[in-house]
N, C-alpha and C positions, 0 to 999 in steps of 0.2 A: 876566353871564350864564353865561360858563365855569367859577367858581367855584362857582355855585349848580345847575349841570348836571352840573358832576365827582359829587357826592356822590349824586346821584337815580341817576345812573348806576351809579356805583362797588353804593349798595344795590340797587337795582333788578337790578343782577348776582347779587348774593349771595341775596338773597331767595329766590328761587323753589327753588333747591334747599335751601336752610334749612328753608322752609316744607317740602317734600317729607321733608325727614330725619324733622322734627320731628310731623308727622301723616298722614307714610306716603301721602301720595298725590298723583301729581302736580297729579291735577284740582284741587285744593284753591287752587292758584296764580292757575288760570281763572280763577274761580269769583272770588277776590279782585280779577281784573281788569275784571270784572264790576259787580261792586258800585263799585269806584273811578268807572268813568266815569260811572252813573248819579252818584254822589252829587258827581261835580267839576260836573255841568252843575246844580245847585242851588246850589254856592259863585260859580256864575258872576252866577248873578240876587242873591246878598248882597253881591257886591262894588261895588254903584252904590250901597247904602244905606251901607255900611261907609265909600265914600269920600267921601256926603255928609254922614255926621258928626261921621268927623275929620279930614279931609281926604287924597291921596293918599298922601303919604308915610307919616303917619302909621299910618293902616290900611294900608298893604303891610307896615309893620313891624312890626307887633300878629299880622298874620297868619301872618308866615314865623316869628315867635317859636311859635306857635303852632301848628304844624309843626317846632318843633326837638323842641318836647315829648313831640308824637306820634312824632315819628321814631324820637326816643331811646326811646320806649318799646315801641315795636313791636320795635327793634334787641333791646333789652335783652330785653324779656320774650320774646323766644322765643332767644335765647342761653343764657337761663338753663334755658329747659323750662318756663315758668312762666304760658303763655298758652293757653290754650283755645280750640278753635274758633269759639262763639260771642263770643271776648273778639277774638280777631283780625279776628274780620267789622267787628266794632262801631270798632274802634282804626283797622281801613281806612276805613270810610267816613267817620270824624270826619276821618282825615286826606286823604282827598282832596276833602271838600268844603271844609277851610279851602284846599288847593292850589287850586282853584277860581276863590276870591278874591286868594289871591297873583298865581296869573299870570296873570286879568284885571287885574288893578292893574299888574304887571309890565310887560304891551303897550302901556299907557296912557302911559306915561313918556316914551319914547323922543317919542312924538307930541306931547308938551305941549314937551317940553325944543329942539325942533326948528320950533315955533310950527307946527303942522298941515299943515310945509313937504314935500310929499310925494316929492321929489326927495331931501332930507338924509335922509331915513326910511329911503330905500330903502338908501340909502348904512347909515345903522346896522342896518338891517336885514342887509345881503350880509356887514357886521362881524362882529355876531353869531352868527349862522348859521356863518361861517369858523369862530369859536374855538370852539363848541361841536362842531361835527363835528371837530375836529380832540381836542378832549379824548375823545367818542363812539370814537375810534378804537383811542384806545390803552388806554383804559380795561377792558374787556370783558377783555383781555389781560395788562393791569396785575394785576385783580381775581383771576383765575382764580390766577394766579402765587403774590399773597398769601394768597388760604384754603389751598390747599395748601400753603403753608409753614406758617401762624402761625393758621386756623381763620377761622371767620367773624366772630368778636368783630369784629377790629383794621376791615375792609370796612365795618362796620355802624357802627362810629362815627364813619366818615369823612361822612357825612347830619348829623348834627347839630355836629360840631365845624367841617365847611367852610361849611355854612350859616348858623351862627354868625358867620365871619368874612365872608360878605357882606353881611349886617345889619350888623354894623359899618362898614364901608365904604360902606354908602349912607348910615345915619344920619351920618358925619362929611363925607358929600364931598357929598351930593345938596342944592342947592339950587333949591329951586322958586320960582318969581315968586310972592309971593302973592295975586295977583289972578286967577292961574290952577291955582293947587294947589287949587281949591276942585272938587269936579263940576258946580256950574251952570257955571260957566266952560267947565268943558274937559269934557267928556261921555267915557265908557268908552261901549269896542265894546259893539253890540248895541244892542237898542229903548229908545228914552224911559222907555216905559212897562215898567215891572221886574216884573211878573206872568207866571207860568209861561205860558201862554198867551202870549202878547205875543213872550216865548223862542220858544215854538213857532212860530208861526207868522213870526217873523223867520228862523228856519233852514230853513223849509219856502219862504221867499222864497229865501233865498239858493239852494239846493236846483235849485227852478225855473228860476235863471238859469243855472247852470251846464249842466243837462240841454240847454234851450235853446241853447246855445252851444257848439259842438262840437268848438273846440282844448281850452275848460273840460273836456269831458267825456273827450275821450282822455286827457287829463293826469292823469283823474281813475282811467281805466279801469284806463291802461297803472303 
């Protein structure tokens, strides 16, 4: 999770004023972040078809490859000056709907690998969460350091060369039961039923209970 968090971060840093150099506006960055979330909660309803027909692991690997490509290309094409506005809209939302499917497939893991043990979850959950804030920390400060020495190149291919080497690292060390790497076995967050609708209205449930429930809703406020 630390490894594949370093590089979203590291670019995620670089970005937005690259974007700004390169077409002069900061709104421009928004506007991308805009578009990303709509199109990650469509990758979230492909990730239960994607993991029933080729099973988890395999579809989280097809996917994160599939985001090195976009990443390297989003990196590259606007390092070089070489991306268009309408080319950057289109390269964002390709890549945050396949992110969509990644880190649905991603949450799924931890739960199948732990047998839906909710007690070990939380434990790799509080793991998690540690090494990620702890990379979130130094990162933002790492980043700033290296474009001002060395530009934004060196930042922007840290996304597809560290994301690379966690796709390595699960495809040699991840092993699944195979009786449960399948999704009839082991179900991804969210409804049965994989129909936009279905989406909606399971977040407009979840939604409700939180309102409903008032430590949920301060937590949510403050």
């Amino acid at each position: 999770a630390a490894i594949q968090r370093w590089p979203v971060l590291r670019s995620g840093a670089a970005l937005p004023p690259l974007i700004t150099k390169v077409f002069g506006a900061v709104s421009v960055a928004a506007h991308m972040g805009m578009v990303a979330s709509l199109t990650e909660i469509v990758g979230t309803l492909i990730a239960p078809v994607a993991a029933k027909k080729l099973g988890i692991k395999k579809a989280y690997l097809w996917s994160a490859g599939l985001r090195v490509v976009t990443g390297g290309l989003i990196a590259g094409l606007l390092a070089a000056n070489l991306l268009t506005l309408p080319g950057l809209i289109a390269l964002f939302a390709l890549d945050s709907l396949i992110l969509g499917v990644t880190y649905t497939l991603e949450k799924s893991i931890p739960a199948i690998m732990v047998n839906q043990d909710q007690a070990k979850l939380e434990k790799v959950k509080a793991a998690r969460q540690t090494a990620v804030e702890m990379v979130a920390t130094v990162i933002p400060i790492d980043t700033g350091a290296l474009v001002a020495a060395a530009g934004f190149v060196p930042a922007l291919l840290a996304f597809p060369l560290a994301m690379a080497s966690a796709m390595a690292l699960i495809a040699v060390t991840l092993r699944l039961p195979s009786k449960i790497a399948k999704l009839g076995a082991a179900p991804l967050p969210g409804p049965k039923d994989a129909s936009m609708l279905a989406h909606f209205r399971h977040l407009g449930h979840g939604a409700g209970i939180i309102v409903r429930t008032p430590t949920l809703l301060l937590s949510l406020l403050t």
